[in-house]
C-alpha angles and dihedrals in degrees: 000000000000122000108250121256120292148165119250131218127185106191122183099204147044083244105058091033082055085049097054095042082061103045099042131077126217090008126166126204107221117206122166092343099226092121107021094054100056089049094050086048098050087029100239081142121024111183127179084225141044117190113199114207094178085109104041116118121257107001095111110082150103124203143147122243130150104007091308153107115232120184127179126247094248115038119120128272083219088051094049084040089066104029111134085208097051096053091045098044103019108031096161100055080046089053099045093045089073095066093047106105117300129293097278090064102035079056086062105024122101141205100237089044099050091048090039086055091049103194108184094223093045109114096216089064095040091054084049102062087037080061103048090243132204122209115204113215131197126202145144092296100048133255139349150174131229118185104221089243095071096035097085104075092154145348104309101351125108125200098256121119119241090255096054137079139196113257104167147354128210123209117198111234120237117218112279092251102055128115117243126183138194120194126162141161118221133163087244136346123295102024124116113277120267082204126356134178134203129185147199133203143166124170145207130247077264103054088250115144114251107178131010135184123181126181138191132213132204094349088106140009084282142016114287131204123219099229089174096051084050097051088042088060101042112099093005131097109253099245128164093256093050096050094048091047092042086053103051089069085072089072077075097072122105108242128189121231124226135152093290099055145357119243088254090052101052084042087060090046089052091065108034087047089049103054090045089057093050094049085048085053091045094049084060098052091043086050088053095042085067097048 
């Protein structure tokens, strides 16, 4: 099929970009194309406009500054895939990069569309609720800051307004010497999860664990984080019997049920996907420990 008529618009700054965004009717941003290609061909979407921001100034980097990572809406999934600071300083979002797509789409997509598109299976979403994100907006009116929490507001639908377009995102770093894990089910490598998990942890002198995030992917219309993994954990060693027991509680979640996968069946991932990606994390306390 061929995408539907439309008017095009090659802007070189946030500005102009912002300015469009506020003139035209019915207008799309596009970003790295991997999603919104595929929905103008087979006309799930179908704008008068299409605003193209591959061109706009300074929205490509990567750099670290206050205790964060801060990454530019559009900077490449492969860029982020190979960055020497993200695997240092941000090892799950390394670890969980290399599920998203294959290499050809990882070349176009970008940060700020995937989380845009917000695609409840999609790892990079699902990293960025595990961190605690940030997404930075620009509109008419200037900047602001959503914290990733709050940026889901439906399927699909993140709480930006119609004038206004992702810049950046800031991930919080971990301590250097923390676990991090990345587990997901899919019908074949390189589609998006029918359930992920990704998970935090730090420890005491004591291997007891400190601070704990766990995060779950595709199980409902946004990522949800398993607040009662995460208590379980806290004050307690990290043994085999505590992790299967934390992660049963995940068979509590509501799921939502497609052509992939039933409710009950996204509910068993969650907890088997949960408790591999915090062995994983676990491993990687334990590694440092020795040290």
């Amino acid at each position: 099929m061929k995408p539907p008529p439309f008017s095009y618009h090659d802007p070189r700054t946030v500005g102009d970009a912002v300015a469009l965004l506020g003139r035209l009717d019915n207008a799309k941003l596009l970003a790295g194309g991997q999603s919104m290609m595929p929905m103008l061909n087979m006309r799930f979407v179908q704008p008068d406009h299409i605003i193209d921001l591959n061109r706009v100034d300074g929205l490509a980097y990567i750099r670290e500054a206050n205790g964060a990572i801060e990454i530019g809406a559009m900077t490449r999934q492969r860029d982020i895939e190979f960055s020497d600071l993200i695997r240092k300083r941000c090892p799950l979002m390394h670890e969980a990069i290399q599920h998203v797509g294959h290499r050809q789409t990882r070349n176009r997509g970008t940060i700020g569309g995937s989380l845009c598109h917000l695609d409840p299976s999609a790892e990079l979403v699902t990293v960025a609720a595990a961190m605690d994100a940030t997404v930075t907006v620009q509109g008419p009116n200037g900047a602001r800051q959503i914290e990733f929490a709050a940026f889901p507001v439906a399927f699909m639908t993140p709480a930006i307004e119609l004038n206004e377009l992702v810049t950046a995102v800031r991930f919080p770093v971990w301590p250097d010497a923390h676990g991090y894990g990345f587990s997901e089910f899919s019908r074949r490598h390189g589609d998006f999860a029918i359930v992920s998990a990704a998970a935090l942890l730090t420890e005491d002198s004591a291997g007891k664990i400190t601070r704990a995030s766990v995060t779950l992917g595709g199980i409902a219309v946004a990522p949800v984080r398993a607040t009662e993994v995460e208590q379980a954990l806290i004050g307690h060693a990290p043994d085999d019997k505590l992790l299967r027991e934390a992660c049963e509680s995940c068979r509590k979640y509501d799921a939502i049920e497609d052509i992939h996968a039933p409710a009950n069946y996204r509910q068993h991932l969650a907890t088997v996907m949960s408790r591999r990606a915090l062995e994983q994390a676990r491993a990687r306390l334990n590694s440092h420990a020795k040290r």
